[in-house]
C-alpha positions, 0 to 999 in steps of 0.5 A: 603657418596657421594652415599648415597648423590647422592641416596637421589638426585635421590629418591627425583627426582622421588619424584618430577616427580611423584608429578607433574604427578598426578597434572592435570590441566583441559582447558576452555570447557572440562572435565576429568573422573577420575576412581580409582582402575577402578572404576568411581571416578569423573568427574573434571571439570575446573581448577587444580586438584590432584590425588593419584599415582598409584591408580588413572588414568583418564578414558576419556577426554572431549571435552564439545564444539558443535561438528559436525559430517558429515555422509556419503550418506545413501540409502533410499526408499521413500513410493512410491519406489524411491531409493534415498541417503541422506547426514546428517549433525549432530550438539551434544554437550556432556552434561555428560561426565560420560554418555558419557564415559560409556553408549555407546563404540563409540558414533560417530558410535551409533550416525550414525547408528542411524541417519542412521535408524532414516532417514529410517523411516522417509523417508519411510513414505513421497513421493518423493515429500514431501520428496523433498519438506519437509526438515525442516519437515525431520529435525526436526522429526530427532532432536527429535528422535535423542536428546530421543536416545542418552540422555542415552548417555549424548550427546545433539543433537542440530540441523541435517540437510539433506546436500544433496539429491541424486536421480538417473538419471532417476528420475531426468531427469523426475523431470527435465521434470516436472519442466520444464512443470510446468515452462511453465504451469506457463509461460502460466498462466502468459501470459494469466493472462497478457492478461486478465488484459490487455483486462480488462484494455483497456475495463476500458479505453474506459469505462472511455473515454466514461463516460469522453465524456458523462460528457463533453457533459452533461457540454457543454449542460448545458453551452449552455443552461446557456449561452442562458438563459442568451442571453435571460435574457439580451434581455428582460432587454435590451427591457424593458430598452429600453421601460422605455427609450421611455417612460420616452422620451415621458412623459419628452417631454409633461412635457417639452411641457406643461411647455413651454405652462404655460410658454407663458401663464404666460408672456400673463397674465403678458403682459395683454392679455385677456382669448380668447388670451390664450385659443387660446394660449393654443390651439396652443401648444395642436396642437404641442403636438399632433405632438409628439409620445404619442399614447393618448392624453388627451383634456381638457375641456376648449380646447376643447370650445376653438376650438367652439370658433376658428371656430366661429371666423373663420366662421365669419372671412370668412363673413365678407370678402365676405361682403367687 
């Protein structure tokens, strides 16, 4: 009794274990391939899953993440025979996991190799300057080439890059030559670059200067010749005013004379004085208006018989005086 209990305890622990070996339990970002009776069975992705005991057995496990593989400096020959070595760095992503687990024994490896020859190629269709100076353009030829190859294999190759670019010391100590000439070839381009624009700037300068001075005298010119003809302009005005002055000095005075004269006349003619006393009147203030400044005078008709009649009467004046 108690060894057939303790026979049924053990025979249904190894019933246990075994049922909890073949319950498998698959992680975020991988795979199992699952082959039974080493045949390919499936491929289980995430998740929990079962097999049979005994018949079935998991292949290969997975990693479905980007992976990065750094291959070591491989030697290439550039097509004008310069012997360089050059470090990949390769970025892939198994996409297949049956691919990947049956069509190539060590994918890493194939993947070299063929990173490896792919450069070869590459390389020994450039120059040892594009190849310096073209890595984006080595980069992509060998993504391309690599991503055709290994598709059979299930595996994506996402990005390579050159990581380094080793030349021997004697091609580096003529590059470094080079680049130094070419640093001072560009040192002198840019000093007579500067020299140039310089010359070409103080040349602008004067340029300017000159133009600015000519425009300057252009203005005083033109000033000068305003301001005389202004200086001109107020002459004549102020001659001209001052000729209407004299003028209308000299036309208010005889006005001024002749009211003076009808003035006297008036009051002779009002006291009773006869017309030889006002003829002889207004031949007095003729006299006093001659004095003035008119240059022209005109005598009227009864002034000029007032002056017969003055020097008759003065005639006859001067007899009468002999007589007595």
């Amino acid at each position: 009794m108690g060894a057939g209990f303790v026979g049924f305890v053990l025979f249904a622990l190894v019933i246990l274990v075994l049922l909890v070996s073949c319950i498998r339990i698959v992680p975020q970002a991988q795979a199992l391939v699952v082959e039974r009776l080493g045949a390919y069975l499936d491929t289980w992705s995430v998740g929990i899953h079962f097999k049979m005991p005994f018949i079935d057995r998991i292949a290969k496990r997975v990693v479905l993440k980007e992976q990065v593989v750094d291959f070591a400096p491989q030697p290439v020959i550039t097509k004008d025979n310069a012997t360089m070595k050059i470090d990949t760095v390769v970025f892939f992503q198994i996409t297949d996991p049956k691919l990947y687990a049956y069509g190539v024994e060590n994918p890493i490896m194939a993947i070299e190799n063929l990173t490896a020859t792919t450069l070869r190629n590459i390389i020994g269709d450039l120059e040892l300057d594009e190849t310096l100076t073209s890595r984006e353009t080595i980069n992509t030829k060998m993504r391309a080439a690599l991503d055709v190859a290994t598709d059979p294999w299930g595996i994506k190759v996402n990005r390579v890059e050159l990581k380094n670019i080793i030349t021997p010391a004697n091609i580096q100590a003529a590059m470094e030559k080079q680049m130094k000439a070419e640093r001072e070839s560009r040192e002198a381009i840019l000093k007579a670059e500067g020299e140039k624009k310089s010359t070409i700037l103080v040349a602008e300068g004067k340029k300017q200067s000159a133009i600015l001075d000519a425009e300057a005298d252009k203005q005083a010119a033109i000033l000068r010749a305003e301001a005389d003809k202004q200086a001109a302009i107020l002459r004549a005005e102020a001659e001209k005013e001052r000729k209407i002055r004299e003028s209308e000095g000299e036309a208010e005075a005889i006005l001024k004379v002749q009211q003076a004269t009808s003035e006297g006349i008036r009051m002779l003619r009002e006291a009773g004085a006869d017309a030889a006393v006002l003829q002889l009147k207004s031949l007095e203030a003729f006299a006093k208006a001659a004095d003035g400044k008119a240059t022209k005078i005109i005598i009227p008709s009864e002034i000029q018989s007032i002056a017969g009649l003055a020097a008759g009467i003065v005639e006859a004046a001067g007899k009468d005086g002999g007589k007595r």
